[in-house]
C-alpha positions as CSV (number, residue, x, y, z in Angstrom):
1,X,17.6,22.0,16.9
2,X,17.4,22.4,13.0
3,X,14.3,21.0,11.6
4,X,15.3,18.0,8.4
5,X,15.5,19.4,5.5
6,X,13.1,17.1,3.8
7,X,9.9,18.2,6.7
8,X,10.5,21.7,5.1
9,X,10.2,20.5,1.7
10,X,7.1,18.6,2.7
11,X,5.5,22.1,4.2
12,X,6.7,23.7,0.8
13,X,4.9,21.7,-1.5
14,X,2.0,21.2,1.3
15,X,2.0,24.9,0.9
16,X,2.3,25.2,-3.0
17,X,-1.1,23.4,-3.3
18,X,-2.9,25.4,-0.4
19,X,-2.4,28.7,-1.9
20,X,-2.2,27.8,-5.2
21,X,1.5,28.9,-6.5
22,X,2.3,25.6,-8.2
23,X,-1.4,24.7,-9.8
24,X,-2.7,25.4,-12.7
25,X,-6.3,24.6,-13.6
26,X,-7.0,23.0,-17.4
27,X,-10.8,22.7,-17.7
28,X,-11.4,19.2,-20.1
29,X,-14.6,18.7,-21.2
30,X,-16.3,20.1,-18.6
31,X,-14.1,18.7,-16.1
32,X,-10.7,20.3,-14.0
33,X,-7.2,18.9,-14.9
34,X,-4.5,20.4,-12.5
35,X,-0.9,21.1,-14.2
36,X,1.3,21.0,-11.1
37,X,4.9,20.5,-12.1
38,X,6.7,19.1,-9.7
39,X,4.0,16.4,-9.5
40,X,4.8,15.3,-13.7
41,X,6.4,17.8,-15.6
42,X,9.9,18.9,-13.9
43,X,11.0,16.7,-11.9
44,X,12.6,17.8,-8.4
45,X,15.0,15.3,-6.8
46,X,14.7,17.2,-3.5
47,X,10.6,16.6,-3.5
48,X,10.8,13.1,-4.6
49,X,13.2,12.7,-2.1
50,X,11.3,13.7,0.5
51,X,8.3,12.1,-0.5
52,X,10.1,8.7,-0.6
53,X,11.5,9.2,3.1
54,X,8.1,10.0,4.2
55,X,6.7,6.8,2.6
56,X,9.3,4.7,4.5
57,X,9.0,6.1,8.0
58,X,4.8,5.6,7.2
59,X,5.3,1.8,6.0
60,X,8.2,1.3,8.9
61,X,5.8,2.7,11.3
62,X,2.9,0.4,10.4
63,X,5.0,-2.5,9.8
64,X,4.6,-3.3,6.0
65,X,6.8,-6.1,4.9
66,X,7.7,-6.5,1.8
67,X,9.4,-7.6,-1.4
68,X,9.6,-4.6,-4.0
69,X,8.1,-2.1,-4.8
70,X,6.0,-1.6,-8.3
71,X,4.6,1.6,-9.9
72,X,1.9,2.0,-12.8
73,X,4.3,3.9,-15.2
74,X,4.8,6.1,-16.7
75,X,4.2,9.0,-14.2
76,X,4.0,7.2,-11.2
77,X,7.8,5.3,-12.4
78,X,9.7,8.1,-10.9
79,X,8.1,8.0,-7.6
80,X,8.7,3.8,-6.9
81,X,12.0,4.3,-8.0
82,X,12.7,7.0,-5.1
83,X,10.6,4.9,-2.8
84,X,12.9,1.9,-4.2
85,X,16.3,3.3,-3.4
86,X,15.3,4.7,-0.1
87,X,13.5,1.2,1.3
88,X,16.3,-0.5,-0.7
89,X,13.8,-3.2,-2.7
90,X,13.6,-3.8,-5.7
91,X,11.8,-2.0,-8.0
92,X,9.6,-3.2,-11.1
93,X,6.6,-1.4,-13.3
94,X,3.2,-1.9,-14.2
95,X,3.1,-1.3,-18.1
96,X,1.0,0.7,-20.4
97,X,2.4,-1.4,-23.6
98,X,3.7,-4.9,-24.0
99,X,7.4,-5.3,-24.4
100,X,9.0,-7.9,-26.7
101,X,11.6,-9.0,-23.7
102,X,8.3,-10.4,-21.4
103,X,8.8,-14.0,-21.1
104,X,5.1,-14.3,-20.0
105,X,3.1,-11.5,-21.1
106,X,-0.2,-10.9,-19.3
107,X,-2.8,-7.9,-19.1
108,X,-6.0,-6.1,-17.7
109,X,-7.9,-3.7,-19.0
110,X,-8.9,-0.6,-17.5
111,X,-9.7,3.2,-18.0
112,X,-7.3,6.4,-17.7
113,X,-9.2,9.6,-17.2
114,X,-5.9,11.6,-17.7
115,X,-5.6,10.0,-20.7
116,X,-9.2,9.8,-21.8
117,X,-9.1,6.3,-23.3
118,X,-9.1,3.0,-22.1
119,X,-6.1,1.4,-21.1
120,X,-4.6,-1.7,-21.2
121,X,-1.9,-2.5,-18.3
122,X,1.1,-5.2,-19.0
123,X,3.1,-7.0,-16.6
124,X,5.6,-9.9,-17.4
125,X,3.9,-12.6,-15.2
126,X,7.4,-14.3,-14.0
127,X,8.6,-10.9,-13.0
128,X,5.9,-10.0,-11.0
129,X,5.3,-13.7,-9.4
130,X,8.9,-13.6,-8.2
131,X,7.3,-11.0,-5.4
132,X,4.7,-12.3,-2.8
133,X,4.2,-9.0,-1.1
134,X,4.6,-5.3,-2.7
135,X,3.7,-2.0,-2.1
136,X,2.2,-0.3,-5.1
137,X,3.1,3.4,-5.8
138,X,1.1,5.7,-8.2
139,X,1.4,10.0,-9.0
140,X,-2.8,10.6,-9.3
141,X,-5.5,8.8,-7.7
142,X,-9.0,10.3,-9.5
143,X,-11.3,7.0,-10.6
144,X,-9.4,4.5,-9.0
145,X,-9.8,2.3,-12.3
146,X,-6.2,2.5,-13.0
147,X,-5.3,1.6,-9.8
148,X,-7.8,-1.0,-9.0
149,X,-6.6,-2.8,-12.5
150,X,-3.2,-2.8,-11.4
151,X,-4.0,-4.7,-8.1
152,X,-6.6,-7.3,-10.1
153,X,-3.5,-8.1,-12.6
154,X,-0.6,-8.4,-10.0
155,X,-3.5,-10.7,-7.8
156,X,-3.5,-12.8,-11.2
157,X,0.2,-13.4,-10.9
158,X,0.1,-14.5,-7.0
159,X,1.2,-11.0,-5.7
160,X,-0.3,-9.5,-2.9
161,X,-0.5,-5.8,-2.6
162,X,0.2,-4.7,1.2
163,X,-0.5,-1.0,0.8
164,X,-0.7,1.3,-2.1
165,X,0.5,5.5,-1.6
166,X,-0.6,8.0,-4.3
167,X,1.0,10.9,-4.0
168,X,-2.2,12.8,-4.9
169,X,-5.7,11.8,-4.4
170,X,-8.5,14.1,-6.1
171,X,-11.2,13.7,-3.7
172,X,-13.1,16.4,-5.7
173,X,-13.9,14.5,-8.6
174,X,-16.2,12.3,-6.0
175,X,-14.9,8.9,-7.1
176,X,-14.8,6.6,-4.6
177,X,-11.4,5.0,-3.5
178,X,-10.3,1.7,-4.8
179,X,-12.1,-1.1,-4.1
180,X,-10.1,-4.1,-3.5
181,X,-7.1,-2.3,-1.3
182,X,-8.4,-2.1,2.3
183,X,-9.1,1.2,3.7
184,X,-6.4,1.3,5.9
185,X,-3.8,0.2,4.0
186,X,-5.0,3.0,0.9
187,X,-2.4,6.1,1.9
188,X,-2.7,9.6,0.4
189,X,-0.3,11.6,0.2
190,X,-1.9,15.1,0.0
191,X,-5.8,14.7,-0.4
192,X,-7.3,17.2,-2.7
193,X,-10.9,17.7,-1.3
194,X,-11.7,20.6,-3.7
195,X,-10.2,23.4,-5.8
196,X,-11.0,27.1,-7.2
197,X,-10.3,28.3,-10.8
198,X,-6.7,29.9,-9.5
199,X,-6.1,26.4,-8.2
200,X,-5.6,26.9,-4.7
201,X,-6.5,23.4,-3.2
202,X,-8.0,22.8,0.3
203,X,-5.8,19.8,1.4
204,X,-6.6,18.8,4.9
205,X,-5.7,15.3,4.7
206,X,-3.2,12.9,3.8
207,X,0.3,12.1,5.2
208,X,2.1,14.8,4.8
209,X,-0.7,16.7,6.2
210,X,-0.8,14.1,9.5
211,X,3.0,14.0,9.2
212,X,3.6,17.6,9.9
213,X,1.0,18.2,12.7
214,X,3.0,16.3,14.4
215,X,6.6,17.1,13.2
216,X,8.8,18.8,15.2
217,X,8.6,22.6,14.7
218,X,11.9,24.3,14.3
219,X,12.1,26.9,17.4
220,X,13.6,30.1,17.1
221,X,16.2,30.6,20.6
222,X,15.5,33.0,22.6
223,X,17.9,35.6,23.7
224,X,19.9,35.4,26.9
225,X,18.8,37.6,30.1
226,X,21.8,38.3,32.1
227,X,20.9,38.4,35.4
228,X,23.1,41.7,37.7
């Protein structure tokens, strides 16, 4: 049987960070920034698209109702959109800026280490209150500020975060996973436990690592014997 085309995207990518192909290391102040582009720079329908189905057999498995889905844009947008259409929920975004159109304009305050500056997240209160229960989507997991802010500002507006995926979690920088999701409702995608200056990355957790242990392995058939 041919194996989906998305599990061998999954092994692609899986395999991209493991040997180091797609990574680049930016060293910031004493610290390591990796440039991967299919993570925030080009975007790849094909890789989003597979990430997004991967998310919904994960939440269908584990039995996560909900309303919508929300994202901490702007990087993590493109991924709650895919996970959007493939769940078929809506869709709405965490802000980095106020917009004139909020009706209700609320905010937290938090810190973005990609960015290097505080930041100050936005939601439109009536927007976000619409949705009791959401899953919450974001690119790069590395202090869990940005990610714990986003949960204390949609708690303010009576929404209730089943489970948050982040495509990538960087173990290595030794921060310590968000604090007010529960532990087993936190998903990694790829978990980044450390990395070398050529940026090959040990991953040897997250879902797509669990995912495709356990996928089924495309078997090569074996000629006939005929038998005189």
């Amino acid at each position: 049987m041919e194996q989906p085309r998305y599990i061998q995207v999954l092994s692609n990518v899986l395999d991209g960070l493991r040997t180091g192909s797609s990574v680049h290391v930016i060293p910031v102040a004493g610290k390591r920034i990796l440039r991967i582009s299919w993570l925030n720079i080009v975007h790849q329908p094909e890789i989003y698209q597979a990430l997004a189905k991967l998310i919904k057999i994960h939440s269908v498995e584990n039995g996560y109702q909900v309303d919508a889905v929300a994202s901490i844009e702007t990087s993590g947008a493109k991924y709650g959109f895919a996970i959007s259409y493939e769940l078929g929920k809506p869709y709405f975004s965490i802000h980095k800026t106020s917009k004139l159109i909020f009706e209700t304009p609320i905010t937290a305050e938090g810190i973005s280490f990609t960015e290097g500056r505080p930041v100050t997240l936005h939601v439109d209160r009536p927007v976000a209150s619409q949705f009791g229960k959401v899953l919450l989507v974001d690119d790069v997991r590395r202090t869990s500020t940005t990610i714990q802010t986003a949960v204390d500002l949609l708690e303010r507006c009576g929404t209730n975060v089943v489970a948050c995926y982040v495509i990538l979690d960087l173990a290595f920088a030794g921060y310590p996973r968000p604090r007010n999701i529960p532990a087993n409702r936190y998903h990694p995608l790829f978990t980044v436990s450390a990395v070398d200056e050529n940026g090959k990355c040990v991953v040897d957790e997250g879902l797509v690592v669990s995912f495709l242990s356990r996928a089924p392995v495309e078997k090569q058939q074996k000629p006939s014997q005929n038998t005189c």
